[in-house]
C-alpha positions as CSV (number, residue, x, y, z in Angstrom):
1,X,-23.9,-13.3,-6.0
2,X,-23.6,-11.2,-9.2
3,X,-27.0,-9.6,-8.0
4,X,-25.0,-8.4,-4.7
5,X,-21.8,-7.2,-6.3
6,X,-24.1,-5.3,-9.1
7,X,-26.2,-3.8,-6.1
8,X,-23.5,-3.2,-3.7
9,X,-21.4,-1.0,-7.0
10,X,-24.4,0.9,-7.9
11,X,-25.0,2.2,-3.9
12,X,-20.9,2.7,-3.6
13,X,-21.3,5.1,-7.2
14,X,-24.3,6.9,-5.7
15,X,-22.1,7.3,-2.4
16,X,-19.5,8.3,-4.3
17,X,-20.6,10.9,-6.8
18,X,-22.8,12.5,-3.8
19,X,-21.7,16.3,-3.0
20,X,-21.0,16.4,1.1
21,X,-18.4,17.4,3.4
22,X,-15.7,15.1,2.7
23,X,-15.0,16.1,-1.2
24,X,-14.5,19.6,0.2
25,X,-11.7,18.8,2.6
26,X,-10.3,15.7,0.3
27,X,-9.4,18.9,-1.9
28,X,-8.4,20.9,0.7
29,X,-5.7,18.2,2.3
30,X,-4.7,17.2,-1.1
31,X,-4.3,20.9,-3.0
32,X,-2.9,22.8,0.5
33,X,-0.3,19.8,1.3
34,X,0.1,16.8,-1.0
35,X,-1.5,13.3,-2.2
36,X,-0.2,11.7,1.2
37,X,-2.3,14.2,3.1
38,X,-5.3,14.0,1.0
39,X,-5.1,9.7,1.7
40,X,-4.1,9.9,4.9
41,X,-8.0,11.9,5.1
42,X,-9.7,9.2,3.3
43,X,-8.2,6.4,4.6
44,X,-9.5,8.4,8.4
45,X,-12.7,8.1,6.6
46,X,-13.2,4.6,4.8
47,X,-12.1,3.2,8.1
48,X,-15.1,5.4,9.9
49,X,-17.6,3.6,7.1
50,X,-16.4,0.3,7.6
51,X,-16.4,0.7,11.1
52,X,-20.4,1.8,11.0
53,X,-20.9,-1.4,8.2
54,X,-19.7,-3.4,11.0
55,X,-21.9,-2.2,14.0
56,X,-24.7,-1.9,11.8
57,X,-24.9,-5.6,10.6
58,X,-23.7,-6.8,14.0
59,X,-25.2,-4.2,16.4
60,X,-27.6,-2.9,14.8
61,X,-29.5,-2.0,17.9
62,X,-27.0,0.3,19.3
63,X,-26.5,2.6,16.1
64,X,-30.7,2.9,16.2
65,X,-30.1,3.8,19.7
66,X,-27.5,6.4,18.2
67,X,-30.4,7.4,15.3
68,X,-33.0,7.8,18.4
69,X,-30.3,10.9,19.3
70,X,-30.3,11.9,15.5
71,X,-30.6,15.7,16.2
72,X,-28.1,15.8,18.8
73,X,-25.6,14.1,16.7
74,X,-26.9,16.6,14.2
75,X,-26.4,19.4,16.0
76,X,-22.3,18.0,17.1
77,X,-21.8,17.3,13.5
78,X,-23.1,20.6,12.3
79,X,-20.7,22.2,15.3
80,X,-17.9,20.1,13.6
81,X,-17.9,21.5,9.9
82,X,-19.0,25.0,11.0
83,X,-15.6,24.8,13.2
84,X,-13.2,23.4,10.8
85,X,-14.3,25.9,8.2
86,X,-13.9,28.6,10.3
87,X,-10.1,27.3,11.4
88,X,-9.3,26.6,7.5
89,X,-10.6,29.5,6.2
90,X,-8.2,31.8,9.0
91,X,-5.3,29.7,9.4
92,X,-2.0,30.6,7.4
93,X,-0.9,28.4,5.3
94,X,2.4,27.3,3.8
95,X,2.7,26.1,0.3
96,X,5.6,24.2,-0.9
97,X,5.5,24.3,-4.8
98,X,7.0,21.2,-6.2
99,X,5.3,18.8,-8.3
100,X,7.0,16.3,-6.5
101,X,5.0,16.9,-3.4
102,X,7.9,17.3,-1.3
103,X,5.4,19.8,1.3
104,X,6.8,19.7,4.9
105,X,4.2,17.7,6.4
106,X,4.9,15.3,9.6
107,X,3.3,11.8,10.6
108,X,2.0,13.8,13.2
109,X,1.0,15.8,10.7
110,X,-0.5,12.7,8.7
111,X,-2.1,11.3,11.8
112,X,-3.6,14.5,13.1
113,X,-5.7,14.4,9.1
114,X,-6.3,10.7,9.3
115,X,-7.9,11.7,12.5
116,X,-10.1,14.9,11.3
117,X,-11.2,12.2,8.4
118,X,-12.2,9.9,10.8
119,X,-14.2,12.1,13.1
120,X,-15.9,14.4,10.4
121,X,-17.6,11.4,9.0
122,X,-18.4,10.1,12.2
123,X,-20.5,13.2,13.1
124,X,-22.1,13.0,9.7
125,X,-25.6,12.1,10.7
126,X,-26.2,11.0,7.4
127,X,-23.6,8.7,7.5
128,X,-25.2,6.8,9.8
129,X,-28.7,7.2,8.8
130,X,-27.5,5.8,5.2
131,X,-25.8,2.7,6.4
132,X,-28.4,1.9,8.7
133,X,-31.0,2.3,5.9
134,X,-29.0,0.0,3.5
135,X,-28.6,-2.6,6.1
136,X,-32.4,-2.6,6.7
137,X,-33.1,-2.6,2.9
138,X,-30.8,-6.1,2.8
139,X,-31.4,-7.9,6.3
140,X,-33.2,-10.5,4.6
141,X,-30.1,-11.6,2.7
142,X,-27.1,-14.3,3.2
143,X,-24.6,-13.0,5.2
144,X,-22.6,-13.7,1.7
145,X,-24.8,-11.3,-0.1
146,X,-24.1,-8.8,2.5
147,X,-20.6,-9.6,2.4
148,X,-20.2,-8.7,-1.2
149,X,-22.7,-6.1,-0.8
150,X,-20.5,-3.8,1.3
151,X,-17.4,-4.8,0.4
152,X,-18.3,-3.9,-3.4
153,X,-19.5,-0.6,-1.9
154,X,-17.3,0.1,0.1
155,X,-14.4,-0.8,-2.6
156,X,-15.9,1.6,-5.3
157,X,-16.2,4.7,-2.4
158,X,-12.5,4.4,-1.4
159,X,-11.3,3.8,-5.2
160,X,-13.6,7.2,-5.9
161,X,-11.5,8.7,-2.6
162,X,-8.5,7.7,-4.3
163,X,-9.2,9.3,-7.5
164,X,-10.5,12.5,-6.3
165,X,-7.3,13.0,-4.8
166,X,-4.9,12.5,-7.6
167,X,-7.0,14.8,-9.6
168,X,-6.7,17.3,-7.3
169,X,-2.8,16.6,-7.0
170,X,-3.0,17.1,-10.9
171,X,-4.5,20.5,-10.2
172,X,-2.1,21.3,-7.8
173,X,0.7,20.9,-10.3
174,X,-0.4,23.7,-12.0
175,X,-1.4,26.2,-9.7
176,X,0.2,29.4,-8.1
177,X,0.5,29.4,-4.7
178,X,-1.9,32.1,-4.2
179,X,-4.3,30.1,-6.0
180,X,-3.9,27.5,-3.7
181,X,-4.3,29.3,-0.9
182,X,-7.8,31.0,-2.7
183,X,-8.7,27.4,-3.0
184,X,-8.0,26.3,0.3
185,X,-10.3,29.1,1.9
186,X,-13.4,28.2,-0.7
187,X,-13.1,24.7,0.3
188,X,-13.3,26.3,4.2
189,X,-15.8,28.3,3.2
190,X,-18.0,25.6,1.8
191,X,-17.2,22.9,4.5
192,X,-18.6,26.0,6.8
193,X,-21.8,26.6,4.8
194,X,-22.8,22.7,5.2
195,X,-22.5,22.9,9.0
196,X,-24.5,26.2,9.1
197,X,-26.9,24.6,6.8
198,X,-27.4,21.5,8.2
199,X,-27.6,23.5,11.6
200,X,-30.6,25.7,10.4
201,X,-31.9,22.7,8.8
202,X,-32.4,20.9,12.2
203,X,-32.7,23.6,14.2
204,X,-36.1,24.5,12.1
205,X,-37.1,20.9,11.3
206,X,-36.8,21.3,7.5
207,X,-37.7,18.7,5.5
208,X,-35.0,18.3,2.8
209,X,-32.4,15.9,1.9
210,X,-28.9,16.4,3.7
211,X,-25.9,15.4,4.3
């Protein structure tokens, strides 16, 4: 069992350390409007992984059907970040300096982020072409192994979440509201460089490593 929990940490810090989409708008939620918003977005997209830990150790066959459509996902996912960098990059933007993250944010407010979390990973093709890979890599194992295996993983991704967003509440803190906004639009910016990319990148069948 130590073997699982040392294997299962070591894929959740690879996971975690990797540049993609979500560290992007994990800064944007959490510098533009507050720690709350910035968990309310990770907590949209642990529950996304754990979701596509679940189907792939218990039905597995349905996310390779889902794999067997990888550009088309591709292409929605691409469409996804392309349009949310776009709509953060020219939307106005309040910002409510206090370090005690009093911003005027609703639950619908909160839900409406916990919902963009959820669905940006969910278009992530490689989010599904990575948990379908690490369930192939350990389908010989005890469903104990595989127990610890994701659960570590999984653990050490959301505690990463976590921290990436009270270090960019941190930042917040000491930053001008016109910084904040700058900030904002290069984290639009970039979100919308990694759906034109990844765009391009299927559209030409480039071999690289994405997202």
């Amino acid at each position: 069992m130590t073997s699982a929990l040392i294997a299962g940490l070591a894929f959740g810090l690879f996971m975690a350390i990797s540049v993609g989409p979500t560290i992007f708008a994990i800064l944007k939620y959490s510098i533009s409007y507050g720690w709350k918003a910035g968990m309310s977005f990770v907590i949209g997209v642990s529950l996304s992984d754990i979701i596509f830990v679940i189907l792939a150790n218990q039905a597995s066959g349905w996310l390779y059907g889902l794999l067997s459509h990888e550009k088309l996902i591709g292409y929605l996912g691409s469409t996804v970040f392309i349009l949310i960098g776009l709509y953060g990059f020219f939307k106005k933007i309040k910002v409510t300096r206090n370090k005690q993250d009093m911003a005027t944010v609703s639950n619908r407010d909160y839900w409406k982020i916990f919902s963009s979390g959820f669905v940006l990973n969910c278009f992530n093709p490689g989010v599904i072409l990575t948990w379908i890979t690490s369930v192939a890599a350990i389908s010989n194992m005890t469903n104990s192994y595989r127990i610890l295996f994701f659960g570590s993983c999984l653990s050490l991704i959301l505690g990463f979440d976590f921290l990436k967003v009270f270090l960019a509440q941190s930042i917040r803190t000491s930053l001008t509201p016109r910084n904040i906004i700058y900030l904002n639009r290069i984290s639009a910016i970039c979100m919308f460089a990694i759906g034109l990319f990844l765009f391009i990148k299927i559209a030409f069948d480039i071999k690289l490593g994405g997202f």
